[in-house]
C-alpha positions in Angstrom: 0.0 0.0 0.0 2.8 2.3 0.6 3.0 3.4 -3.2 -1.3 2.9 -3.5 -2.8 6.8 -4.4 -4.3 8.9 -2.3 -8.2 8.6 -3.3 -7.4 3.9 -2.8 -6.1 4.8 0.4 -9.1 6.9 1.9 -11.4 4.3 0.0 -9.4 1.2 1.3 -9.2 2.8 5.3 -13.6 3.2 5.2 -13.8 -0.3 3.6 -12.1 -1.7 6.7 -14.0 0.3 8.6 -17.3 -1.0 7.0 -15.5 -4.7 7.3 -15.2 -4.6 10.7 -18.7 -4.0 11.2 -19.9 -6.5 8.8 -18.3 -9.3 10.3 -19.0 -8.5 13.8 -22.8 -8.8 12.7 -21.9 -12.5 10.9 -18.9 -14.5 10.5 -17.2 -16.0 7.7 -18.4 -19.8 8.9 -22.4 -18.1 9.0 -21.6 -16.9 5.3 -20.2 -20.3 4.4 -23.4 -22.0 5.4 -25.2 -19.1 3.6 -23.6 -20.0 0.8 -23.8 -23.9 0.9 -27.9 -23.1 1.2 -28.0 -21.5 -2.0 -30.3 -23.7 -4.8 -28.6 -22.1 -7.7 -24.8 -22.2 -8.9 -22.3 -19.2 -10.4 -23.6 -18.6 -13.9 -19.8 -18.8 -15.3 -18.9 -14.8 -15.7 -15.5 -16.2 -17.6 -17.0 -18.8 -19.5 -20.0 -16.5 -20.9 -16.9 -14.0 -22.1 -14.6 -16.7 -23.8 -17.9 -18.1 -25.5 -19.0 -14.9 -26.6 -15.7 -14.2 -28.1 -15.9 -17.9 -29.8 -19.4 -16.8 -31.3 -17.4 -13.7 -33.0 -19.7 -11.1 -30.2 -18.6 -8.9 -28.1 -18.5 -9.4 -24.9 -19.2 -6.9 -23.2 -19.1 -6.7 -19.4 -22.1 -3.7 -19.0 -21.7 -1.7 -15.5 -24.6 -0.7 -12.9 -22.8 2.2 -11.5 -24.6 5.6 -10.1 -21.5 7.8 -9.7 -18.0 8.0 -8.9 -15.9 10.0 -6.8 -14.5 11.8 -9.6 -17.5 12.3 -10.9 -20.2 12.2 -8.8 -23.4 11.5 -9.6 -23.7 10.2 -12.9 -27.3 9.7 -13.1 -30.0 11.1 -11.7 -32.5 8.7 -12.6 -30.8 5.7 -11.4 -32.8 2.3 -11.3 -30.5 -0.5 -11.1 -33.3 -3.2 -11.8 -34.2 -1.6 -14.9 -30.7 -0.7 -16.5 -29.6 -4.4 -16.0 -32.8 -5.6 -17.9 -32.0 -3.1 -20.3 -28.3 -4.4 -20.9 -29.6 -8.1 -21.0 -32.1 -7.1 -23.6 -29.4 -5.2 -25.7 -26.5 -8.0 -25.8 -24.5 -7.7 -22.8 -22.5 -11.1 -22.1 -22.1 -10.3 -18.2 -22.7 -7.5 -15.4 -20.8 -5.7 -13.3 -22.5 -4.1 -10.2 -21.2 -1.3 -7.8 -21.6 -2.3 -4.3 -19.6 0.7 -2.7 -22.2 2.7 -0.9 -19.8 5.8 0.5 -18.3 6.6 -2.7 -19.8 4.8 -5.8 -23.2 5.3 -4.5 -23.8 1.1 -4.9 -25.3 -1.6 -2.4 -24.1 -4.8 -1.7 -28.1 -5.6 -1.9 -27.9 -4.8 -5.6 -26.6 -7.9 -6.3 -29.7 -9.9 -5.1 -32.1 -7.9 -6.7 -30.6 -7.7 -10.2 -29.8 -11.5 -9.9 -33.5 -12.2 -9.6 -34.2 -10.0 -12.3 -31.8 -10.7 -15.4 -29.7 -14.2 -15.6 -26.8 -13.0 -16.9 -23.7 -13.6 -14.6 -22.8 -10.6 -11.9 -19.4 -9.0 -11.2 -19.0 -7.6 -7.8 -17.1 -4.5 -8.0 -15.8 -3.3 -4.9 -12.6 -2.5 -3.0 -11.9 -6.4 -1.7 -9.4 -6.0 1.2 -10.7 -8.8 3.4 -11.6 -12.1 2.8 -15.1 -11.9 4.2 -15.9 -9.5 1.7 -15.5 -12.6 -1.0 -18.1 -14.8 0.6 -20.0 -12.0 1.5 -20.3 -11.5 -2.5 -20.9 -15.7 -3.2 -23.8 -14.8 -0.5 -25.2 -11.7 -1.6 -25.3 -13.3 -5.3 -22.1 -12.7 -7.2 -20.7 -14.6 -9.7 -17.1 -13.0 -10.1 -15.2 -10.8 -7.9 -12.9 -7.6 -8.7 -9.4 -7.8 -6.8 -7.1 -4.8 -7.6 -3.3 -5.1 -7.5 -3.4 -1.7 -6.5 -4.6 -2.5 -3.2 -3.2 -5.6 -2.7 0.3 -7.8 -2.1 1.6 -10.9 -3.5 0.0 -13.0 -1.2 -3.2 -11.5 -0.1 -3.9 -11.8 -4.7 -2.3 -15.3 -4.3 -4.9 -16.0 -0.9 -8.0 -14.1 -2.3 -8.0 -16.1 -6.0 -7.7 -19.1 -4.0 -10.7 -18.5 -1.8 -12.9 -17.1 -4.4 -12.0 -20.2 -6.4 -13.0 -22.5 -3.8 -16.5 -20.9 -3.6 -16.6 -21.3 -7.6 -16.3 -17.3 -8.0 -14.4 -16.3 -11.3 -11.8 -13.6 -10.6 -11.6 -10.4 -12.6 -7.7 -9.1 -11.3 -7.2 -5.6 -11.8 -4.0 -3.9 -13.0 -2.9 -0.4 -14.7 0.8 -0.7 -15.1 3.7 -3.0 -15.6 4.9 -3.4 -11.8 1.2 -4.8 -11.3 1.0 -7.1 -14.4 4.0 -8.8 -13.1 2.3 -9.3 -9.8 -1.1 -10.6 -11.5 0.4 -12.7 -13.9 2.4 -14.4 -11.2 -1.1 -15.4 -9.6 -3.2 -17.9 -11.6 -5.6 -15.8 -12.4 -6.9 -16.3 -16.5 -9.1 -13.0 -16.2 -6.5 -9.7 -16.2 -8.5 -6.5 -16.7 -6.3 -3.6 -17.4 -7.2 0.1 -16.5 -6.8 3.1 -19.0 -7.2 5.4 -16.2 -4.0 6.4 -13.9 -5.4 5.9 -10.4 -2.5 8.6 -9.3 -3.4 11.7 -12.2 -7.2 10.4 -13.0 -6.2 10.8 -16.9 -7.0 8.1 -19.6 -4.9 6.7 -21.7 -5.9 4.1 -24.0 -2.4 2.7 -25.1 -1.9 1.3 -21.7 -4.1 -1.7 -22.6 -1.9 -2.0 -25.4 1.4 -1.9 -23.7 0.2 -3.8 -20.9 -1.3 -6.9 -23.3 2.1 -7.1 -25.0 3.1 -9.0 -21.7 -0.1 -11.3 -21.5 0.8 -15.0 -21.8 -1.0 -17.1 -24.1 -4.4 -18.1 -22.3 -5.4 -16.1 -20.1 -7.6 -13.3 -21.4 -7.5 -9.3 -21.0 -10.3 -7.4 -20.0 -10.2 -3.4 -21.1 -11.6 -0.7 -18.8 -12.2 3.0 -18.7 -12.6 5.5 -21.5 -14.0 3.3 -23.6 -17.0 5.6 -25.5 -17.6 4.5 -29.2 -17.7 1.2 -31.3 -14.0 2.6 -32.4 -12.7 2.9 -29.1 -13.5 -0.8 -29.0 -11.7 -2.1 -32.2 -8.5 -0.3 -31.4 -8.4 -1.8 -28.4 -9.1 -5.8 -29.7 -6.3 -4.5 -32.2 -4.2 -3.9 -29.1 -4.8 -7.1 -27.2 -8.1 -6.6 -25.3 -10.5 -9.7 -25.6 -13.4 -8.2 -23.8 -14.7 -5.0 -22.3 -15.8 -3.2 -19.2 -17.9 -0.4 -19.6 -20.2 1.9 -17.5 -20.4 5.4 -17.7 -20.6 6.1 -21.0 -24.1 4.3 -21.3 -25.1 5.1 -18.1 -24.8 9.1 -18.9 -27.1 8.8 -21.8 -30.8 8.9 -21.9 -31.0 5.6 -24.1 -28.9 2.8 -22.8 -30.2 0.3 -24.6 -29.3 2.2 -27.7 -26.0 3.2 -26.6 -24.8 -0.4 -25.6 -26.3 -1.6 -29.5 -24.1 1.3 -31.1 -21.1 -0.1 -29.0 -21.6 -3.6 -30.4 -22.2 -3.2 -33.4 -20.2 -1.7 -36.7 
């Protein structure tokens, strides 16, 4: 953490906060037989992105996001029900879901909801610093997890992929530069999302999914995130590397999603 910016840092010290709290109301053993009660299984977030990219789609990971702390509030309007139907009804592969409350403006009760409601498979997207908070998400109805390398050392990645793959959650592992590429590729984690957007200066730059995909290993398959607007944004980047894509804001700022999400997949 010592190198981690500012903004991970405040984010990281209130999710401990919040994690402290959660398990003092139930423990990881409770969530565990939470979690071994459950009738259905993980709908395969991985698997639905390498079979969409066999059937010549593309996948699209579609984000239920309210705001950021850059940001703020993105949209006003903000039913999370009702823009995950739309994405399922206008080709997304899989979900990803905020469940931040301080400074995404998500709930970890999101994930329930919109699971009853679409059956696409869910991404939890969070700030995972603890390893409740990965069978918290099997429980609350997650299919995949985010860990960032930002956030986290060698052996917390090495322990938190192993735990989530126990439960039979996918892992979606984080990176935005070299020095965490190295530390993700050392894990054996197949799903590497790489991040346009410097978490130190807040600026896009979409050649570092290119950079960052010339050290990918045969296999395992890169995910592309941030400043991704336009149907062209996302054939430069499957030029570059990227296999499938991660996108949120810029079809959550517009009035018609469904519309949006169409123009993005198609040429």
């Amino acid at each position: 953490m010592n190198n981690t910016p500012d903004i991970l840092r405040k984010i990281v010290a209130h999710k401990q906060i919040e994690v402290a709290a959660a398990r003092a109301a139930a423990s990881i053993s409770e969530l565990k037989a939470r979690i071994n009660d459950l009738e259905d299984v993980p709908r395969g977030f991985e698997r639905h992105l390498r079979e969409a990219i066999a059937s010549d789609w593309t996948p699209i990971i579609a984000e239920v996001k309210k705001g950021s702390p850059s940001k703020g509030t993105i949209r006003e309007d903000f039913d999370p029900l009702e823009i995950a139907e739309i994405y399922q009804n206008n080709g997304a592969t899989c979900l990803s879901v905020l469940t931040d409350e301080k400074f995404f403006q998500g709930h970890l009760r999101y994930l329930g909801l919109i699971r009853e409601t679409v059956s696409l498979p869910l991404l939890r997207k969070d700030f995972i610093c603890d390893p409740f908070q990965i069978y918290e998400a099997r429980a609350a109805g997650a299919d995949a997890i985010l860990l960032i390398a930002a956030i986290l050392d060698q052996n917390q990645l090495q322990e938190f992929h192993a735990a989530a793959k126990e439960i039979h959650l996918d892992v979606l592992l984080e990176v935005h530069d070299e020095a965490e590429m190295d530390k993700a590729l050392a894990t054996d984690c197949t799903l590497i999302g790489v991040n346009n957007r410097n978490l130190r200066t807040f600026i896009t730059d979409m050649e570092t999914t290119g950079r960052l995909a010339r050290m990918m290993p045969p296999g395992r398959l890169l995910v592309a995130e941030s400043g991704i607007n336009c149907r062209s944004d996302i054939i430069r980047l499957q030029n570059s590397g990227a296999g499938a894509f991660l996108i949120g804001e810029a079809m959550i700022r517009e009035n018609d999603i469904g519309a949006k999400l169409q123009e993005l997949l198609n040429d």
